[in-house]
C-alpha positions as CSV (number, residue, x, y, z in Angstrom):
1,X,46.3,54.2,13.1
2,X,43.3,54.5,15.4
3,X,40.2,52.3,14.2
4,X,40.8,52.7,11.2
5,X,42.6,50.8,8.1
6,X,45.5,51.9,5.7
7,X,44.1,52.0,2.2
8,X,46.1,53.5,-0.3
9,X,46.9,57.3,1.2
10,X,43.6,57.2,2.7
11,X,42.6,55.4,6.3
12,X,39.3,53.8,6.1
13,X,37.0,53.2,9.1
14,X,36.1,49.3,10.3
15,X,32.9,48.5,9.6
16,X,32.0,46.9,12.4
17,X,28.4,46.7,11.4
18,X,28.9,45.3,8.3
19,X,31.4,42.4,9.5
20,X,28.7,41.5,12.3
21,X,26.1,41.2,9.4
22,X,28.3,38.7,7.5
23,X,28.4,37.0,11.1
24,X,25.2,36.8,11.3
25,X,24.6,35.1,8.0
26,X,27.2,32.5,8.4
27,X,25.5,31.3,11.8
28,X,21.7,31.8,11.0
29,X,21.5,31.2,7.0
30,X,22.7,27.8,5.3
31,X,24.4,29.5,1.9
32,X,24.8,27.6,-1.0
33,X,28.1,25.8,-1.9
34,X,29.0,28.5,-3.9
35,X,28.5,30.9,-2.0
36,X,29.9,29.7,0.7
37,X,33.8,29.9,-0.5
38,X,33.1,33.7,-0.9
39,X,31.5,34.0,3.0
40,X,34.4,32.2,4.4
41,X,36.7,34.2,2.4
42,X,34.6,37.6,3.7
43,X,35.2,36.1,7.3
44,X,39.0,35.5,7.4
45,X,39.3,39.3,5.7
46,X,36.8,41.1,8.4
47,X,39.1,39.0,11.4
48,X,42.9,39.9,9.0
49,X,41.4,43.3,9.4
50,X,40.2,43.3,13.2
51,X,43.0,41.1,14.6
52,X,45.6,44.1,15.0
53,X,42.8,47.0,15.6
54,X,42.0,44.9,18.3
55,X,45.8,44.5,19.7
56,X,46.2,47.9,19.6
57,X,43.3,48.8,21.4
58,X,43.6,46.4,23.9
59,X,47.6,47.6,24.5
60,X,46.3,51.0,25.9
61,X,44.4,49.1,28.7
62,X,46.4,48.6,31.8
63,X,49.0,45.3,32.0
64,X,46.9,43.5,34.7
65,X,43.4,44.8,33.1
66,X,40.5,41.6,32.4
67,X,39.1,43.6,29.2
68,X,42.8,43.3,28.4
69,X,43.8,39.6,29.1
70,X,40.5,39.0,27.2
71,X,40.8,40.8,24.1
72,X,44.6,39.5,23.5
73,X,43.0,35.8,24.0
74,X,40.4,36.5,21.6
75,X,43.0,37.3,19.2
76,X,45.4,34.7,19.3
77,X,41.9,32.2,19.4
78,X,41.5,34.2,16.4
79,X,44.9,33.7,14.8
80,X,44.1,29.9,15.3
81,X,41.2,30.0,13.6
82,X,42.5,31.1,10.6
83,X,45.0,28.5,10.2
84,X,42.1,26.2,10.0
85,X,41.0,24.9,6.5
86,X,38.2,25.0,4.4
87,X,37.3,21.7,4.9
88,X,36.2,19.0,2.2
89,X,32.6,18.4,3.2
90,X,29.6,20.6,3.1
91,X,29.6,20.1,6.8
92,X,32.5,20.6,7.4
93,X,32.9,23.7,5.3
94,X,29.6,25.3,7.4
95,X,31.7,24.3,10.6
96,X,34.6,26.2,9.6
97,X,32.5,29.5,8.5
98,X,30.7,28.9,11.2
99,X,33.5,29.0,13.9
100,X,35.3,32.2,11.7
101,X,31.8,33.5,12.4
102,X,31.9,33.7,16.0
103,X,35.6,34.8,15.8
104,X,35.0,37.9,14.2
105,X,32.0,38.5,16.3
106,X,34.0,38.2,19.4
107,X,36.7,40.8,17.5
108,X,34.0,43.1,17.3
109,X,32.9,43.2,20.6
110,X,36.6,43.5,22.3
111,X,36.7,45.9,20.1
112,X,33.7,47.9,21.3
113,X,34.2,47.2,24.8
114,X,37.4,48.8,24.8
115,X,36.1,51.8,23.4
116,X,37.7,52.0,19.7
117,X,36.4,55.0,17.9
118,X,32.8,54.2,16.0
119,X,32.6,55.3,12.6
């Protein structure tokens, strides 16, 4: 599976653009409460999806590579991240989204860099 995901019979392309959008709304917009549950929710799909496109494309590079080392850093950051809660606070729940937000842009630029096919 080459930059793309399983979906039914079908494989789908990422859609890198749209995952750096939600990104990008999570760190530069303050959503409402409710809509906020949803975002985070977006975020932890876009990095569930990227996580293992990212491994693979990072397990063609050399052993010793940097780009390498990097990316498979990224991802276990990434894996971290997801373990983390929603949090109980407004504040806190921004934080979280917030930090998923950076994750998955991260994700997206390992993999770019490391030259994934582009829909």
């Amino acid at each position: 599976m080459s930059a793309a995901v399983e979906i039914g019979n079908a494989a789908q392309p990422l859609d890198i653009a749209t995952m750096r959008a939600t990104a990008r709304r999570a760190l530069t917009e303050a959503p409402f409460a409710d809509e906020l549950g949803m975002l985070t929710l977006t975020l932890r799909g876009h990095m569930q999806l990227l996580i293992p496109e990212v491994e693979m494309v990072a397990g063609r590079e050399p052993k010793d590579s940097t780009a390498r080392y990097c990316a498979l850093a990224c991802v276990g950051e990434a894996r971290r991240k997801l373990r983390l809660g929603n949090g109980r606070t407004p504040p806190t729940r921004i934080a979280v989204a917030q930090k998923l937000a950076r994750c998955v842009n991260a994700l997206c630029s390992h993999y770019e860099n490391l030259g994934a096919e582009q829909p």
